[in-house]
C-alpha positions as CSV (number, residue, x, y, z in Angstrom):
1,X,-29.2,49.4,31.4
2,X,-25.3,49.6,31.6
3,X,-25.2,46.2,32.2
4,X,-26.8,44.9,29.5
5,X,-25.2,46.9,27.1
6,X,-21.9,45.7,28.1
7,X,-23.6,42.3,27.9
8,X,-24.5,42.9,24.8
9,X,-21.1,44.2,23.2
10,X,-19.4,41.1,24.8
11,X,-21.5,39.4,22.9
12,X,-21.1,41.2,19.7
13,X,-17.3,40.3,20.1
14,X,-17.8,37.0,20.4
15,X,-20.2,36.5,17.6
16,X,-17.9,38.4,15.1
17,X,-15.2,36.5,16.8
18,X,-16.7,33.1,15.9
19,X,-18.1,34.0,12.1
20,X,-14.3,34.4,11.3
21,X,-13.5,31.5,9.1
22,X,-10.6,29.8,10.4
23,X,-7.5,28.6,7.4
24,X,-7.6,25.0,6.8
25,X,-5.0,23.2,6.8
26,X,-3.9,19.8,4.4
27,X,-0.5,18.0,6.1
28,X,0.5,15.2,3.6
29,X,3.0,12.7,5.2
30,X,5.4,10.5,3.0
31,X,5.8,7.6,4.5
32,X,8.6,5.6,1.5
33,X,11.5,5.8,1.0
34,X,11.7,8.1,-2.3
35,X,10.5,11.7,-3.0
36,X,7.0,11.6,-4.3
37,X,5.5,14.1,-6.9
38,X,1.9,13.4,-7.6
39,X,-1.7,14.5,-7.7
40,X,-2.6,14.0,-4.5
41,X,-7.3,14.3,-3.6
42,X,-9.2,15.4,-1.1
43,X,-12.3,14.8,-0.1
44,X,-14.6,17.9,-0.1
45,X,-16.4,16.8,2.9
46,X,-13.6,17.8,5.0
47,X,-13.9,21.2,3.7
48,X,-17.3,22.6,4.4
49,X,-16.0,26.1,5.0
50,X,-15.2,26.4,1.6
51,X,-18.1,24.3,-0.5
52,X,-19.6,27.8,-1.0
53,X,-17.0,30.6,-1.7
54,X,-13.9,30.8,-3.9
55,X,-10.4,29.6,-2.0
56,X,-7.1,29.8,-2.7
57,X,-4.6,26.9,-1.8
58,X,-1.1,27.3,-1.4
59,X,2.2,25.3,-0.6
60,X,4.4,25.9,2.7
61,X,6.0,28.6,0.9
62,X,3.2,30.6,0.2
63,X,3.0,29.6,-3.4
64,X,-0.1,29.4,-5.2
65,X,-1.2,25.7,-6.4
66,X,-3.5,24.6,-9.0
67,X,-6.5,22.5,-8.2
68,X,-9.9,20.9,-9.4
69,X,-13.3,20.2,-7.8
70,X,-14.1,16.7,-9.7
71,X,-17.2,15.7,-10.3
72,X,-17.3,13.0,-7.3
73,X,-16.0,15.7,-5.0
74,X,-12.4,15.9,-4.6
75,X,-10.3,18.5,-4.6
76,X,-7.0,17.3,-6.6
77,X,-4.0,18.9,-6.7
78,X,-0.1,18.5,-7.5
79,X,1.7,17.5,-4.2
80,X,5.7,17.3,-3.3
81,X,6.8,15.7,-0.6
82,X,10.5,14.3,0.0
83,X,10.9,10.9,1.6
84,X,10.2,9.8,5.0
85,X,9.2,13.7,5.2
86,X,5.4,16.0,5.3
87,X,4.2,18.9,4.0
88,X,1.7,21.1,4.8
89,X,-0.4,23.0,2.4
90,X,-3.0,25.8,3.2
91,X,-6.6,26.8,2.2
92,X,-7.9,30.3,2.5
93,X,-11.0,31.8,1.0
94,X,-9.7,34.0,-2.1
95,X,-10.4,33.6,-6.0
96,X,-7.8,31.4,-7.4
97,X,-5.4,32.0,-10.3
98,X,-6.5,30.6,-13.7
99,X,-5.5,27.0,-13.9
100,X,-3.8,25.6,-17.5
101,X,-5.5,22.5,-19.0
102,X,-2.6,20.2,-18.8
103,X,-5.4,17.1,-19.4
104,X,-8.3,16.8,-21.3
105,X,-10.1,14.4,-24.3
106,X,-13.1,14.1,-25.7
107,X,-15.2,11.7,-28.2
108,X,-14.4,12.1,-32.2
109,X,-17.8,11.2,-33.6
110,X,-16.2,12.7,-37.0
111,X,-13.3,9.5,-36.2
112,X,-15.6,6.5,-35.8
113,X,-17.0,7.3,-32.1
114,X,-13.4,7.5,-30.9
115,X,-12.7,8.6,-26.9
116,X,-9.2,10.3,-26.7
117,X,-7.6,11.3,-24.2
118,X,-4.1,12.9,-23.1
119,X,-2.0,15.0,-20.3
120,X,1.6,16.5,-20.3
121,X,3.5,13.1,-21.3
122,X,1.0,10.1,-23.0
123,X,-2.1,10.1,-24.9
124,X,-4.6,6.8,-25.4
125,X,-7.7,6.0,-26.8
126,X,-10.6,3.5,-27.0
127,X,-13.2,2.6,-29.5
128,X,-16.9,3.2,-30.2
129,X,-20.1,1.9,-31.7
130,X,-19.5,3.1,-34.8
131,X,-16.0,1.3,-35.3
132,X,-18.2,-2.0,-34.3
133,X,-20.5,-1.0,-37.0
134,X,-18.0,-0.8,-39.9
135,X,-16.9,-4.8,-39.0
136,X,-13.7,-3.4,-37.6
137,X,-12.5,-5.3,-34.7
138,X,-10.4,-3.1,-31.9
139,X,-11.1,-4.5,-28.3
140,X,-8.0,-2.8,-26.4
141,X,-6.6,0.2,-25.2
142,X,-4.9,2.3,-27.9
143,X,-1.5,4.3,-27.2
144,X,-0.4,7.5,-29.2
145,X,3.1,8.5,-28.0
146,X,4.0,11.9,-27.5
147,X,7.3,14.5,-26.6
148,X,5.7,17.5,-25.8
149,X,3.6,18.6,-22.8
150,X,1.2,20.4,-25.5
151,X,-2.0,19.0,-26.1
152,X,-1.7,17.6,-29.9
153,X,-5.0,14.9,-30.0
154,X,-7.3,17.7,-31.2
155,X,-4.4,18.8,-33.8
156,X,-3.5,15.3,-35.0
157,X,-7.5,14.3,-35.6
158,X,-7.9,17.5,-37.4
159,X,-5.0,17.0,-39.8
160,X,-5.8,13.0,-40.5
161,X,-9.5,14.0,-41.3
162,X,-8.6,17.0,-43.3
163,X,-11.6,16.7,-46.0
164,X,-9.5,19.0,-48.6
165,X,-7.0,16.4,-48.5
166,X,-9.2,13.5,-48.2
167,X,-10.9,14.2,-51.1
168,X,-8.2,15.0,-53.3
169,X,-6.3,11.8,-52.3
170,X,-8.5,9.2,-55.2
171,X,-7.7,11.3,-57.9
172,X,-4.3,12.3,-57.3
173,X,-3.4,8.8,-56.8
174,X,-4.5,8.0,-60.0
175,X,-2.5,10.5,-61.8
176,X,0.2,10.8,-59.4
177,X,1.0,8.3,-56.9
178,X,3.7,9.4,-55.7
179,X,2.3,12.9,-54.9
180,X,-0.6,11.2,-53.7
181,X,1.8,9.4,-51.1
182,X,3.3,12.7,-50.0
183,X,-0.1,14.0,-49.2
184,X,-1.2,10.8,-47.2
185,X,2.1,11.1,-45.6
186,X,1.5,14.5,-44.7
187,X,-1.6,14.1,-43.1
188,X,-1.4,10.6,-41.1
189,X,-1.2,10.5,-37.6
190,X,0.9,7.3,-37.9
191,X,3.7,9.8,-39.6
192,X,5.9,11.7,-36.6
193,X,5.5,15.1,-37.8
194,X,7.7,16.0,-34.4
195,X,5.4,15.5,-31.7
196,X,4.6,11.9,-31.3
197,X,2.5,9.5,-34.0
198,X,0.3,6.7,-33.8
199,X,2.1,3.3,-34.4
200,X,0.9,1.0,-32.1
201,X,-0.8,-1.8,-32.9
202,X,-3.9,-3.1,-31.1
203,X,-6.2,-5.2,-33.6
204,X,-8.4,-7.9,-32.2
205,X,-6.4,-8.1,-28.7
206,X,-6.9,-6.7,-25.5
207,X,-4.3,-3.9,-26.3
208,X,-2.6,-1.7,-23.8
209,X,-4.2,-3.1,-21.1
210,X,-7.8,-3.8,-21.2
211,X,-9.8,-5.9,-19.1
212,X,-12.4,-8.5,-19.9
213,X,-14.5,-11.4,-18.5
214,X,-13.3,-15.3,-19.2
215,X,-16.2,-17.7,-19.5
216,X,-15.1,-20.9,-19.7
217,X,-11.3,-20.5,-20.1
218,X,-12.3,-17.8,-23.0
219,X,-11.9,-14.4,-23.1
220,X,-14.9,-12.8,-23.8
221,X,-13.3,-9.6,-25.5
222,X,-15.5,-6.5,-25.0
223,X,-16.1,-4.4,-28.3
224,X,-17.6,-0.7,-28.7
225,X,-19.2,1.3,-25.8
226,X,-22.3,1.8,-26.1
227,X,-22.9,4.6,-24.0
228,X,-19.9,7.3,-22.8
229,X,-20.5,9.9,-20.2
230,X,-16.7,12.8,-19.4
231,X,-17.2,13.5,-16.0
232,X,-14.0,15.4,-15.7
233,X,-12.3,17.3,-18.2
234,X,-9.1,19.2,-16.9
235,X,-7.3,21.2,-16.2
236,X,-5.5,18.4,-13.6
237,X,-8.0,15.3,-14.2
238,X,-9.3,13.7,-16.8
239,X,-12.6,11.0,-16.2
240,X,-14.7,9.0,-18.4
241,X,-17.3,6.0,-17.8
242,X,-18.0,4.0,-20.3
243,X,-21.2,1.4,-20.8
244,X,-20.7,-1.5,-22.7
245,X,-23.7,-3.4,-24.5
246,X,-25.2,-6.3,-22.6
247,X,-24.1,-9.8,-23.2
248,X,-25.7,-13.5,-21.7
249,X,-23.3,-14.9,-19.2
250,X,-24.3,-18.9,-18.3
251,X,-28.1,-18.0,-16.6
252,X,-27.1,-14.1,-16.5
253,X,-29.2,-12.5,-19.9
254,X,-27.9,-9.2,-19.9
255,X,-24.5,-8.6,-18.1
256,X,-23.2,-4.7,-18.1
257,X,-19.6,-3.6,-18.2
258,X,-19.0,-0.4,-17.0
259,X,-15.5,1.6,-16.9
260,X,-14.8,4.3,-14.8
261,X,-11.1,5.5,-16.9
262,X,-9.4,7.9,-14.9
263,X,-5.8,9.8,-16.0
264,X,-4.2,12.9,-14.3
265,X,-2.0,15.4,-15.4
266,X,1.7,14.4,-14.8
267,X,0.7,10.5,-15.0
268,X,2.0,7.7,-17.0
269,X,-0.9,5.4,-15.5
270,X,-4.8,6.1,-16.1
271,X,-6.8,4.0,-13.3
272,X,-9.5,1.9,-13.8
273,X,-12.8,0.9,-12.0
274,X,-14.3,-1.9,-13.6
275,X,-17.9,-3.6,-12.8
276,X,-20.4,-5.5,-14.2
277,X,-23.7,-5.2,-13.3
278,X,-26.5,-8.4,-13.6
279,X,-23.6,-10.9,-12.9
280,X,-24.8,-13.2,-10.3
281,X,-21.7,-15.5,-10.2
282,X,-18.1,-14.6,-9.1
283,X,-16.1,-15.2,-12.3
284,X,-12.5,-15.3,-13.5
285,X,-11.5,-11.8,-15.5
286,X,-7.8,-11.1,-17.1
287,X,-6.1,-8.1,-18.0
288,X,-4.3,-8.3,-21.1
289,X,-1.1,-6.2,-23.0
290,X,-0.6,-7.6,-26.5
291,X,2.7,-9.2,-27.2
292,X,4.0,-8.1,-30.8
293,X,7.3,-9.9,-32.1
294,X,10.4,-9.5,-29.8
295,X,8.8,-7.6,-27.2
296,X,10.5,-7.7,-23.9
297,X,8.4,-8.9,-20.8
298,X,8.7,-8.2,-17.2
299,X,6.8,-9.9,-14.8
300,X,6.9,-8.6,-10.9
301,X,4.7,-10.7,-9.1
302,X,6.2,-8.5,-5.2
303,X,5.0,-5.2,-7.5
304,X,1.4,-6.8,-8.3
305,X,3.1,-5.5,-12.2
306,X,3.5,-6.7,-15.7
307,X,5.2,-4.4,-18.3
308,X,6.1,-4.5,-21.8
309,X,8.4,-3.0,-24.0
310,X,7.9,-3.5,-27.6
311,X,10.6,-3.9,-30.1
312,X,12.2,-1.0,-31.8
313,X,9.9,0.7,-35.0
314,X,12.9,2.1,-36.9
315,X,13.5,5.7,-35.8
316,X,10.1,5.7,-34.2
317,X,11.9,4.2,-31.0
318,X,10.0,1.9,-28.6
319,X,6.3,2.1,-27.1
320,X,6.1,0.9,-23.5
321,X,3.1,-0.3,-22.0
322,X,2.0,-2.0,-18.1
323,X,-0.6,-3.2,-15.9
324,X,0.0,-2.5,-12.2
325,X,-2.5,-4.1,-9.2
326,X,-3.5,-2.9,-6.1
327,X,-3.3,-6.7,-5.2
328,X,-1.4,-9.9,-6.3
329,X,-3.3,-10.9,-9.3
330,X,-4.2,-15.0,-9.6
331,X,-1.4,-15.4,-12.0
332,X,0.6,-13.5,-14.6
333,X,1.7,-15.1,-18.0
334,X,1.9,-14.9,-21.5
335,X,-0.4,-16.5,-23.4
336,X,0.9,-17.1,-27.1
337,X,-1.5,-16.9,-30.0
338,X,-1.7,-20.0,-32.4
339,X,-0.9,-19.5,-35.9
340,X,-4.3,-18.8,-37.0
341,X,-4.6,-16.4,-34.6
342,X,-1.5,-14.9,-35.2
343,X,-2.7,-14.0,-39.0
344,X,-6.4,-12.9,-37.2
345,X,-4.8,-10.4,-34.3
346,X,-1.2,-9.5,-36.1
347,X,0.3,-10.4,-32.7
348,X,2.5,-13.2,-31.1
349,X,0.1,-12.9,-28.0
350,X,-1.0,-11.6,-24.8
351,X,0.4,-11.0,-21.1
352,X,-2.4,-12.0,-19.0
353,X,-3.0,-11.0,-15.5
354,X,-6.4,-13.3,-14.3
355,X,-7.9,-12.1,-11.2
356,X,-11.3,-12.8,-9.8
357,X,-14.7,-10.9,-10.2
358,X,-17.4,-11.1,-7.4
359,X,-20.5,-9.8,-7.7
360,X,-21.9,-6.5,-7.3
361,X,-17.7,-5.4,-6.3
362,X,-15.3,-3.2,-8.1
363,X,-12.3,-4.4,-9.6
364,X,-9.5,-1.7,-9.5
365,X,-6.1,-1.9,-11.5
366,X,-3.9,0.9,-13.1
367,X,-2.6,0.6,-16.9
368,X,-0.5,3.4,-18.7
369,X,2.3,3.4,-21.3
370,X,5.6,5.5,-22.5
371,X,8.2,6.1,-25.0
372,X,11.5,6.1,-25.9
373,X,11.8,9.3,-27.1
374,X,10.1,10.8,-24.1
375,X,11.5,10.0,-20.6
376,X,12.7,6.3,-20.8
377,X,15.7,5.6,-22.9
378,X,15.9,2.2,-22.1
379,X,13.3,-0.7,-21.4
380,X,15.2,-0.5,-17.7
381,X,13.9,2.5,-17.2
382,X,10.5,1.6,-17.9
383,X,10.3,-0.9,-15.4
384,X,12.0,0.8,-12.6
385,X,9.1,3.0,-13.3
386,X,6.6,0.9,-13.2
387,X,8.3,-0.8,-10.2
388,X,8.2,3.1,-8.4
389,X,4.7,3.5,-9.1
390,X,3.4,-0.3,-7.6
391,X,4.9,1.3,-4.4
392,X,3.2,4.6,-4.7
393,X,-0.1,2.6,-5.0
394,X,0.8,0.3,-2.2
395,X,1.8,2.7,0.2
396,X,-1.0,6.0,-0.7
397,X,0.2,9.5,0.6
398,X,-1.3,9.7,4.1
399,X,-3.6,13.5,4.4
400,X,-4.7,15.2,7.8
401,X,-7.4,18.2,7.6
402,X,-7.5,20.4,9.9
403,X,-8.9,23.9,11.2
404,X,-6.5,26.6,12.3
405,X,-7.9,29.7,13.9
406,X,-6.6,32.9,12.3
């Protein structure tokens, strides 16, 4: 009888021993030559102590950092590791501290079907059905600069659809036009009223860096979603896929785009997944920037980059905008508009990188844009930046998981 109790409490220890929970621990490695400062994902898979419970992950100091479960199972969080260097952060079951939304957007039915979308340092947005029902023709990306880490999108939609205003606007301009223009002025989104505005200008072009399908040395500009999905909205990642309405390609009736647009807080660059399903044939595709007069190009065929900076708006400053590639595109060059298309798109051009499609694959690429007024003075600056983050997607921050027994 002695003995099996002894047997028994042995174990009893070893039991409780083993239903302890070991820490987990994440060691990134930086493996380039320059400090990096980044979201940096996770695969949930790796942490199968936690799918269940509440955790709490911190840096080597013991600091608390913000993260977020995404909706294809990744944890994400904000990473610092100095060059040539790792770090090791830590994961213990706990409830977390409240995370602020530093990037979010949404779709603006009330604004034509809009998506918007913004972090701490760039906002962008794309256009909808209902756009493509009004005649209106907007293929591209759209950039709204911004020089605050607030969130302003919401603000600046709910001041340029004011309906107080709007509907005072016919009358007053009528009997006063100049009062009338101090209203519209008041309320436009393409006025700085010391956050930002909207004054770039996509049109009929592939924008800020949008990509589309060339059938027979044409692009085959893609208009309005037809269907949006927000998989993720904040507080550190922002993702949307987009369907686009089926087109015939040579024997292929009904070709679907779809978009997977990703953008995370701290980031310049959104990435992109693009596919299109029911195309049976590999075929050319091209991502484009528009060229407006005098804009400044540079090409970096070692980066896998193109960039832009547009000229100066008055004392709106500059808008800069680039395409970066996991892979050499093709071929990268401008592509100038003839005249009559300069009258149709309002633009010089476009900077086209052409890659090639194949079936049933993804095609992967980054595009993201900046300002004058908020972190690059000069159009130097801009590309060094761009030139910083081709590396960063060349050479990915390397992550170990493992278990540490408490």
């Amino acid at each position: 009888m002695k003995k099996f109790i002894n047997a028994l409490l042995v174990m009893l220890i070893v039991f409780s021993s083993c239903s302890k929970k070991p820490d987990i621990e994440i060691k990134i490695m930086n493996n380039t030559k320059t400090d990096r400062q980044e979201i940096t994902e996770v695969s949930m898979k790796y942490l199968q102590e936690m799918k269940k419970e509440a955790f709490i992950l911190t840096d080597e100091n013991g600091k608390e950092v913000p993260y977020q479960i995404t909706y294809d199972s990744l944890i994400v969080f904000p990473a610092t590791v100095k060059a040539n260097s790792s770090v090791i952060y830590k994961i213990k079951a706990g409830q977390p501290a409240a995370v602020k939304t530093i990037v979010s957007g949404r779709v603006y039915p009330e604004r034509l079907d809009d998506v918007a979308w913004e972090n701490d340092r760039i906002a962008f947005r794309l256009y909808g059905p209902a756009l493509q029902n009004s005649g209106e023709k907007a293929y591209g990306y759209d950039v709204w600069v911004k020089n605050t880490k607030d969130l302003i999108v919401d603000e600046r939609y709910r001041r340029q659809l004011d309906r107080s205003a709007q509907t005072r606007l016919p009358e007053l301009h009528q009997k006063d036009s100049a009062a009338a223009q101090l209203l519209e002025d008041s309320i436009s989104y393409h006025i700085d009223h010391g956050n930002g505005l909207d004054f770039y200008k996509v049109g009929p072009t592939l924008g800020a860096g949008t990509t589309a399908l060339l059938v027979d040395d044409k692009i085959l500009y893609p208009w309005g979603y037809a269907k949006q999905e927000i998989l993720d909205n904040g507080p550190l990642r922002f993702t949307v896929r987009l369907t686009y309405p089926p087109v015939k390609i040579g024997t292929d009736a009904a070709v679907v785009e779809k978009r997977v647009i990703t953008l995370d807080a701290g980031s310049q660059m959104n990435k992109v997944t693009v596919s299109y399903e029911g195309l049976t044939k590999e075929c050319p595709i091209v991502t484009g920037i528009v060229l407006h007069k005098d804009a400044i190009q540079n090409i970096d065929t070692t980066a896998h980059s193109m960039a832009v900076a547009e000229a100066p708006s008055g004392q709106d400053g500059r808008i800069y905008v680039a395409a970066v590639f996991p892979r050499s595109p093709l071929s990268i060059q401008p592509v100038p508009f003839n005249e009559k298309e300069k009258a149709e798109r309002g633009a010089e051009g476009q900077l086209l990188a052409k890659n090639l499609y194949k079936p049933k694959g993804k095609f992967v690429y980054y595009f993201g844009a900046g300002w004058s007024k908020w972190g690059f003075s000069e159009p130097n600056d801009w590309f060094g930046f761009v030139n910083n983050f081709s590396t960063q997607v060349q050479k990915r921050l390397f992550t170990i998981v493992s278990y540490v027994e408490k």
